[in-house]
N, C-alpha and C positions, 0 to 999 in steps of 0.2 A: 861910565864905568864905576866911579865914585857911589854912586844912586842905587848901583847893583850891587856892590861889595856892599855898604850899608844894611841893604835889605838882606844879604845871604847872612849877614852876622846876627841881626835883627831874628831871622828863625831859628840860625842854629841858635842860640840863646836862646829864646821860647823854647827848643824842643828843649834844654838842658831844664831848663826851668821846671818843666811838664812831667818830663821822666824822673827828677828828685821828687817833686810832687806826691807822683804816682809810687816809686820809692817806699817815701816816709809814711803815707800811709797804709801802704803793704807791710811795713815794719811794724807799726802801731797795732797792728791786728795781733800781733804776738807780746807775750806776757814778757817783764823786763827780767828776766831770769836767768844766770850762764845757761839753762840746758834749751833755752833758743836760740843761743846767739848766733847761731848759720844756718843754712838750708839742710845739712844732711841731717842733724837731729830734727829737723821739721817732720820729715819723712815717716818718723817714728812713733810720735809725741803728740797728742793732741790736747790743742791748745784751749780747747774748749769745756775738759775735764780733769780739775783739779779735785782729784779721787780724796786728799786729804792736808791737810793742811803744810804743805812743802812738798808734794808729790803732785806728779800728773799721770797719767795715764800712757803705758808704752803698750804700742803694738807690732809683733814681730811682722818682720817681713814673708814669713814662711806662712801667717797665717795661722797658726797652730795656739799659741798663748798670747796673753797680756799679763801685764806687771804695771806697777808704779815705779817710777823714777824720781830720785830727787831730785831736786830742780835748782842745787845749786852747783850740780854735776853735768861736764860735759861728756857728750857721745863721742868716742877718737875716730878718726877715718884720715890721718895724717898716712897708711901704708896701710898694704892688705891683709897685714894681721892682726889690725884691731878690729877691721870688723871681717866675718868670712861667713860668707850663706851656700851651703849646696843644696838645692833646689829647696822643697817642707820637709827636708829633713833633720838640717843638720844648720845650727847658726852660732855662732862665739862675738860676743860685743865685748870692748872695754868701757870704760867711764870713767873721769879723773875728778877730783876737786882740788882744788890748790889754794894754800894760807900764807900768808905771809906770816914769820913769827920771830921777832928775833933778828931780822935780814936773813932769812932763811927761809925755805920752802916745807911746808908741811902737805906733803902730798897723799890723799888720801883714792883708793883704788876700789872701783867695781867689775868682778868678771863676770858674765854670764855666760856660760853653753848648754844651749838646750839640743837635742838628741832622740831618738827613736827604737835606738839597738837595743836597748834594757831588755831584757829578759825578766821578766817579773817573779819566777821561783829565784834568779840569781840576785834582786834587789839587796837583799839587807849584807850579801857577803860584797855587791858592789859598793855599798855606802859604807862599811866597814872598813875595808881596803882602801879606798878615795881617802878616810880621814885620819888613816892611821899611818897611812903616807905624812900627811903636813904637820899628822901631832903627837903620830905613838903611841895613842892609845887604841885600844882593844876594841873597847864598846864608844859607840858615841852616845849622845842626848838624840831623844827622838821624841813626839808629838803629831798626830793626826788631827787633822779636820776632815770635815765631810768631804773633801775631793783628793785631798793629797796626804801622804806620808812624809813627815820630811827629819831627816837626820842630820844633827847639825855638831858643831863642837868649836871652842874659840881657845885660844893662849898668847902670850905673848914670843914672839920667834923673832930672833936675832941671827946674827951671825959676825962669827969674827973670821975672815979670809976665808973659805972653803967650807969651814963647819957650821952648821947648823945647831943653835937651840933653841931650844923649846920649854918654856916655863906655862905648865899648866896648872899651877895652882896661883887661880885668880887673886888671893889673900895676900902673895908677894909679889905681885905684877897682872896691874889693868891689860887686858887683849889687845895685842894691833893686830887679831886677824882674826877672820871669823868664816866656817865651810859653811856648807849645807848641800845636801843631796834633796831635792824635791821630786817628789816620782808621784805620778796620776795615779787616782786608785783606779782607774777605769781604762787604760790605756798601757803601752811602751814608752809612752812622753815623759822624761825627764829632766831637770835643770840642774847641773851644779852649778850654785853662785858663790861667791868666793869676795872676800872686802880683807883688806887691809890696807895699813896704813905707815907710810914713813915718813920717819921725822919728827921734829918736836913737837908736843899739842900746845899749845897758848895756855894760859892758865882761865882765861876767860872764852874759852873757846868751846863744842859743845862735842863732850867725847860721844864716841861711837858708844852704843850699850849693845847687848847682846840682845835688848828690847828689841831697839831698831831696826837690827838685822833681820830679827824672826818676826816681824813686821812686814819686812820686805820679803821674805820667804813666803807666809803666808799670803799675799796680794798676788802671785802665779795664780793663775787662772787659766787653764788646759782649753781649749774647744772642745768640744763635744762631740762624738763624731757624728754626719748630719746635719750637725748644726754650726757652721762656721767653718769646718775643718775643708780647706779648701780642696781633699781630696775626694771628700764625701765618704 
């Protein structure tokens, strides 16, 4: 009996041994970054194209676009309203980064929903309205490239209990928040992305710029239809 308990403990140990093993080098295949650190950003995020230097390569689940990701941002899926897909139509992801600063959290935020319903003669009165919702103004900032239009604007938005402001003149306050309306020239396929950020930034820490963001705006990349769009 002694001979047998010996031997069953003898493989479960080997198997324990084998399966961390098997484990750490399943883990080792991915980049040391927060935006692998679990299986559900796997899903998304390919690990084997780092598009630029602190982004990698996202690909929705709809099939419809790709983007770049930062990479020291995670993907949320803690409830089903951080991420929500109906079918290649319709997807909403969040994405966090978190600082320590202070004994305190500087939490900085990514939204994406990309979308189908656009109406392309209603485009510029919908990017209009989207931004003058978060900031008030009238006109936004806008810039094309060869595939997309995209319409953006940034300010700094606070709030004290219920009310909201909005300081748009960058000269008395850096932006903790930045829109953007991304719409196909070629399609109904649209993105608003949306970043802001709460909390205090470090002094040595690297602020958001409106670079960055219209950086990340222009890295959407639509399919084409035909080619990729998995509805053909």
């Amino acid at each position: 009996m002694k001979k047998r308990t010996k031997t069953l403990s003898a493989i479960i140990t080997g198997a324990a041994i084998l399966i961390g093993g098997i484990w750490l080098i399943n883990e080792s295949r991915y980049p040391n970054v927060p935006a692998f650190d679990n299986h559900f950003p796997r899903e998304f995020l390919n690990k084997d194209k780092k598009v630029d230097d602190g982004f990698y390569e996202f690909r929705s689940k709809t099939g419809q676009y790709t983007m770049w990701f930062p990479e020291e941002y995670q993907l949320l899926h803690e409830n089903n309203q951080q991420y929500v897909r109906d079918g290649n139509f319709y997807e909403r992801w969040r994405a966090s980064s978190i600082k320590k600063y202070k004994g305190e959290n500087q939490i900085n935020n990514i939204q994406a929903t990309f979308s189908e319903a656009r109406k392309q003669e209603n485009e510029e009165f919908s990017a209009e309205s989207l931004l003058k919702r978060r900031f008030n103004v009238s006109k936004p900032e806008k810039l094309e490239t060869d595939e997309v239009r995209i319409y953006y604007q940034s300010a700094y938005i606070y709030f004290k209990g219920a009310e909201k402001y909005v300081i748009n003149d960058k000269s008395k306050h850096a932006p903790n928040t930045h829109v953007a309306y991304v719409a196909d020239k070629h399609s109904k396929k649209v993105i608003q992305l949306s970043f802001n950020s709460v909390g205090e930034r470090s002094g040595n820490s690297e602020a958001i710029t409106e670079e960055w963001f219209i950086k990340l705006c222009k890295s959407i990349n639509f399919n084409k239809p035909n080619n990729g769009d998995v509805r053909g």
